[in-house]
C-alpha positions as a printed NumPy array, in Angstrom:
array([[-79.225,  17.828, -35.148],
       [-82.272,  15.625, -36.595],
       [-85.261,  16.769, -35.042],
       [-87.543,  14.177, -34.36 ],
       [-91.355,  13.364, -33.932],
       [-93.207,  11.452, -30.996],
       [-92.347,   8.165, -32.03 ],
       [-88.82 ,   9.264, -32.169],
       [-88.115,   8.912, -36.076],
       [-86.205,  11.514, -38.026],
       [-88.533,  14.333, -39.079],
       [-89.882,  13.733, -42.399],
       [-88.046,  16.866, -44.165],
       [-84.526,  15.233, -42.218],
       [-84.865,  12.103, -44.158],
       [-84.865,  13.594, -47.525],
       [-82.23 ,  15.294, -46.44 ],
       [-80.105,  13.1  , -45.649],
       [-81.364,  10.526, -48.416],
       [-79.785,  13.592, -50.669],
       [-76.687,  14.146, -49.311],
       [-76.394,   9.626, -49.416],
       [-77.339,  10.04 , -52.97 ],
       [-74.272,  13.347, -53.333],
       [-71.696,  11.485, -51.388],
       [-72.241,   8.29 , -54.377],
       [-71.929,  10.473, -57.016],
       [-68.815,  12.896, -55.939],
       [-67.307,  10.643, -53.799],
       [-67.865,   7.291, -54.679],
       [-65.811,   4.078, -53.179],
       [-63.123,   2.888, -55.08 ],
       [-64.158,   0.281, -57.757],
       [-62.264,  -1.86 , -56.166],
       [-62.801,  -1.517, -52.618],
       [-64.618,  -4.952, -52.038],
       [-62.22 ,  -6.636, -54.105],
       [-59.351,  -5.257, -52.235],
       [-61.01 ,  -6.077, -48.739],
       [-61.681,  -9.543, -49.639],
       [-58.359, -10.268, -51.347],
       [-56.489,  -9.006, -47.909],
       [-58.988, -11.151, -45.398],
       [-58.173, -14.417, -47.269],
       [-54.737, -14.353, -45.403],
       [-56.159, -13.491, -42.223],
       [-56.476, -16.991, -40.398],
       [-52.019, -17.156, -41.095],
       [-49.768, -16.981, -38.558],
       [-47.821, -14.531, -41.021],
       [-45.306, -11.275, -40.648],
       [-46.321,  -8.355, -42.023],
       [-43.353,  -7.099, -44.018],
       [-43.218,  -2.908, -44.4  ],
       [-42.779,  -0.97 , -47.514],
       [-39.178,   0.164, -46.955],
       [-38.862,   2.045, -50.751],
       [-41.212,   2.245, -53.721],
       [-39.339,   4.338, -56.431],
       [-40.988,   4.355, -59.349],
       [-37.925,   5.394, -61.43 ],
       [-35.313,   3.028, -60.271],
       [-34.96 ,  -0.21 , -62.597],
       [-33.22 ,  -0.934, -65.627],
       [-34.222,  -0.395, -69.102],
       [-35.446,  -3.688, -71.294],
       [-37.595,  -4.808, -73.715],
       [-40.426,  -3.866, -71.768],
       [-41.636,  -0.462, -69.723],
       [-39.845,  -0.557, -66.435],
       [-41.985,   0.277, -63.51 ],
       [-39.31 ,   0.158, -61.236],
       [-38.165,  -1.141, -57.842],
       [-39.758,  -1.911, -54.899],
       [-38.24 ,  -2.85 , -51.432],
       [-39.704,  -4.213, -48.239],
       [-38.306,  -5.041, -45.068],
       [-39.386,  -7.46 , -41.468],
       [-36.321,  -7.999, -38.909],
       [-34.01 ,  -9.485, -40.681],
       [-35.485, -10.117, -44.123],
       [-35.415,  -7.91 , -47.343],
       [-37.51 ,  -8.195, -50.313],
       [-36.75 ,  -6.281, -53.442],
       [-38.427,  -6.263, -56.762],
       [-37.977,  -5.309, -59.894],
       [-41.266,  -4.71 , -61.698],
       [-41.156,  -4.738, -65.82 ],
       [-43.959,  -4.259, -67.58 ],
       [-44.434,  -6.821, -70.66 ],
       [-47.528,  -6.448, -72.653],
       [-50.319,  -6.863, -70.691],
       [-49.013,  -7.858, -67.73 ],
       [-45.529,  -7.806, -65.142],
       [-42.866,  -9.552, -65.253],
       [-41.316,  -9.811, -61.346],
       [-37.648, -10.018, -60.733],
       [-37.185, -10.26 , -56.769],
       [-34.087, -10.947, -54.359],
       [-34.437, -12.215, -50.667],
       [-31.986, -11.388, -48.552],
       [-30.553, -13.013, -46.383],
       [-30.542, -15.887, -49.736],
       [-31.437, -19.091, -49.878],
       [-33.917, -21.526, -51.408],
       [-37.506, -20.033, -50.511],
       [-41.248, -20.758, -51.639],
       [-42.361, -17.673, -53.235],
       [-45.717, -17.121, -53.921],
       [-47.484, -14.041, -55.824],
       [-51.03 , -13.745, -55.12 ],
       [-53.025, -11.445, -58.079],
       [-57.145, -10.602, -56.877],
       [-58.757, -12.518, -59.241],
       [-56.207, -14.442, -61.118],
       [-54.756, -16.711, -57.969],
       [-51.521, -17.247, -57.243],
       [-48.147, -17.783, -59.231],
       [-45.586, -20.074, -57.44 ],
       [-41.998, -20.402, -57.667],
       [-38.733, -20.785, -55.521],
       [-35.629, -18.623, -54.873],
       [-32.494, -20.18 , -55.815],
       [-29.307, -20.318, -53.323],
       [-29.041, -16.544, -54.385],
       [-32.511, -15.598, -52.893],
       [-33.162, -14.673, -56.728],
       [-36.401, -15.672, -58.425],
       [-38.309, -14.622, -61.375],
       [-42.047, -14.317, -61.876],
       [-43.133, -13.737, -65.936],
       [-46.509, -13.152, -66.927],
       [-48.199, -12.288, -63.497],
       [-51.24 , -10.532, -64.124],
       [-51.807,  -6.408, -63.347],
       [-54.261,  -5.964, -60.217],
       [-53.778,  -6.181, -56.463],
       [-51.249,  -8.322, -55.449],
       [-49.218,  -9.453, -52.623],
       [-46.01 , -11.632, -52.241],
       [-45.788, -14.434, -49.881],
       [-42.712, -16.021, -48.796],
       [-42.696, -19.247, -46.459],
       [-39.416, -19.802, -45.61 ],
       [-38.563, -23.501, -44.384],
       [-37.143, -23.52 , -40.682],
       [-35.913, -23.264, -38.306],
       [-37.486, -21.663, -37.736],
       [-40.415, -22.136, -40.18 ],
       [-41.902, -18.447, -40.497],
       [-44.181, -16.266, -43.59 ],
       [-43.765, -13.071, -43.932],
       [-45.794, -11.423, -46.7  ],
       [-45.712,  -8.253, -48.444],
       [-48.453,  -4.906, -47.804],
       [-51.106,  -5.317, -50.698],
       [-49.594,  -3.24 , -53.708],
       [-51.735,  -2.51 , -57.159],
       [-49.787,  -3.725, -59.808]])
């Protein structure tokens, strides 16, 4: 408990105190680097009328071996949608390989913090491919064309 004086402000000998333990808590137990980025890159959605799709598998050693390091597959899922992709790692950055199911011809849009947004469309298949998407936080939104018209995006993932 903080002891305090007449006026009602932490004893003297409390503030160091504390000012320590701030000072403790920043150096063994910092925030993540990328904690502000993160936050911001999540809030920019927030005034969507979007579904929130949910991780349904993240294996990191499912995938197929290529030219490149295979990070594996990753599956999400919202009522009657499913989003799988294949992540492949090609020099510096991903290449994406995703299905929609149920198929069909889709906007698909892959939003990286700090590097925008990389556009494409599914084909009848629900396939679509992504190269070159940067590493970093990213998210994948989908805006499917009605009826009815509806966006469902992915949980923020660090690529």
């Amino acid at each position: 408990m903080t002891k305090t004086n007449a006026g009602g402000h932490a004893h003297p000998d409390d503030e160091t105190l504390l000012a320590a333990l701030d000072r403790m808590i920043d150096e063994f137990d910092p925030p993540p680097a990328s904690l502000i980025e993160r936050v911001q890159f999540a809030i920019e959605l927030e005034d969507l009328d979007v579904e929130v799709a949910r991780w349904e598998r993240a294996d990191a050693l499912a995938g197929v071996r290529g030219g490149g390091d295979s990070q594996g597959t990753i599956t999400f899922t919202v009522d009657n949608l499913m989003v799988m992709i294949n992540l492949t790692t090609v020099g510096e950055n991903n290449q994406i390989d995703g299905w929609l199911v149920p198929p069909g011809q889709h906007s698909v849009e892959v939003r990286v913090a700090g590097h925008g947004s990389h556009d494409t469309t599914s084909d009848e298949d629900g396939r679509f491919v992504l190269d070159r998407v940067p590493r970093g936080t990213t998210q994948i939104v989908i805006h499917f064309d009605g009826p009815p018209n509806r966006t469902v995006i992915t949980p923020t993932v660090l690529l």
